[in-house]
C-alpha positions in Angstrom: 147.9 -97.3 73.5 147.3 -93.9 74.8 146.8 -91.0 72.5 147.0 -88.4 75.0 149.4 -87.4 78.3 152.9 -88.0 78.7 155.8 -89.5 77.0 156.0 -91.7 79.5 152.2 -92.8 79.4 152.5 -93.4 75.6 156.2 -95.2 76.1 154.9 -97.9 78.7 152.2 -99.5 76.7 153.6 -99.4 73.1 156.6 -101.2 75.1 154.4 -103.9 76.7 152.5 -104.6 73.2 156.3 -104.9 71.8 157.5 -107.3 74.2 154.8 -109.0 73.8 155.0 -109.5 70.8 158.4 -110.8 71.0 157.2 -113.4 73.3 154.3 -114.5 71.2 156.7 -114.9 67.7 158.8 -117.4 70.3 156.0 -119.1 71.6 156.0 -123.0 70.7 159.5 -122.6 68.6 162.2 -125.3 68.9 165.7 -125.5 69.2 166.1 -125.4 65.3 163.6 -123.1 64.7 164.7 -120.4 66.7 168.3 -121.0 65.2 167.5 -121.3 61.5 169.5 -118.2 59.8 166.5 -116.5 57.9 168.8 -113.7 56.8 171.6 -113.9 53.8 173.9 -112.9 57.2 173.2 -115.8 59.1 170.9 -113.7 61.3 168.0 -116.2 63.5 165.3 -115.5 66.0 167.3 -115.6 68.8 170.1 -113.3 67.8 167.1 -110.3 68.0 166.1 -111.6 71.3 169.3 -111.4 73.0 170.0 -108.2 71.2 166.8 -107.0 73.2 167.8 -108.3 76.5 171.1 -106.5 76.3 169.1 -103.4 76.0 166.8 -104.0 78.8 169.4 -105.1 81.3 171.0 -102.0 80.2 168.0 -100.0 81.0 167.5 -102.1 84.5 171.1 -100.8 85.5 170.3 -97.4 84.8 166.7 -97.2 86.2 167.9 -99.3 89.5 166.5 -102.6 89.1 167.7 -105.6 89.9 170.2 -107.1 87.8 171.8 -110.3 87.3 175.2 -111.1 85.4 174.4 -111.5 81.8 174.7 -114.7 80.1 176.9 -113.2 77.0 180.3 -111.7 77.5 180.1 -107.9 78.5 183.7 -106.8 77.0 182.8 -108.1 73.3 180.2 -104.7 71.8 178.9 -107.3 69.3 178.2 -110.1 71.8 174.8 -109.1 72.0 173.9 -109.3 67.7 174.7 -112.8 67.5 173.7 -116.1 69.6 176.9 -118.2 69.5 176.8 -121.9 69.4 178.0 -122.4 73.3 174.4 -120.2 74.7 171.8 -122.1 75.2 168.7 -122.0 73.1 166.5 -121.6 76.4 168.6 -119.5 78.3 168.3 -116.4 75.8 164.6 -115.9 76.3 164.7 -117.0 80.3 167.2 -114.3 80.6 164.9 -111.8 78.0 162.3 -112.8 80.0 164.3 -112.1 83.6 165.2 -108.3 82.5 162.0 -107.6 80.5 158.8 -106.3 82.5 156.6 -109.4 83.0 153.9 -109.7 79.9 150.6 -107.3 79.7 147.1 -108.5 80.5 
């Protein structure tokens, strides 16, 4: 990550390494992995992930990308902080993956 320049120079990599990151911690997960509640709350691995692609199909909107329609319901403000049991387990990181900048290096 750069140490010098911009905001914007420093922004883009420390992003990429975070989504990357993201992407690695899913890596080779199953179904029941990814929706075992590791939190007193319930909370799983997916429920972060989608929480993440909310924000970057938010930020696609706003910076003009393409967009799709989301697979969580728009209208509910707390759709995006919990994976409910209807959402398919591989359509949360397809869709993370869709919005999201395509993995570094």
């Amino acid at each position: 990550m750069p140490l010098t320049g911009d905001e914007k120079q420093s922004l883009q990599p420390s992003l990429a390494r975070h989504r990357d990151v993201v992407r690695w911690k899913l890596d080779g997960l199953d179904d029941g992995q990814l929706r075992r509640p590791m939190t007193p709350f319930g909370t799983n691995l997916l429920d972060p992930v989608e929480h993440l692609a909310s924000v970057e199909y938010e930020w696609c909107e706003t910076l003009g990308r393409e967009t799709e329609v989301p697979p969580f319901d728009e209208d509910d403000p707390d759709t995006d902080l919990r994976v409910e049991p209807h959402e398919s387990t591989a359509d949360i990181p397809a869709f993370y993956e869709r919005v999201a900048p395509p993995p570094t290096g």
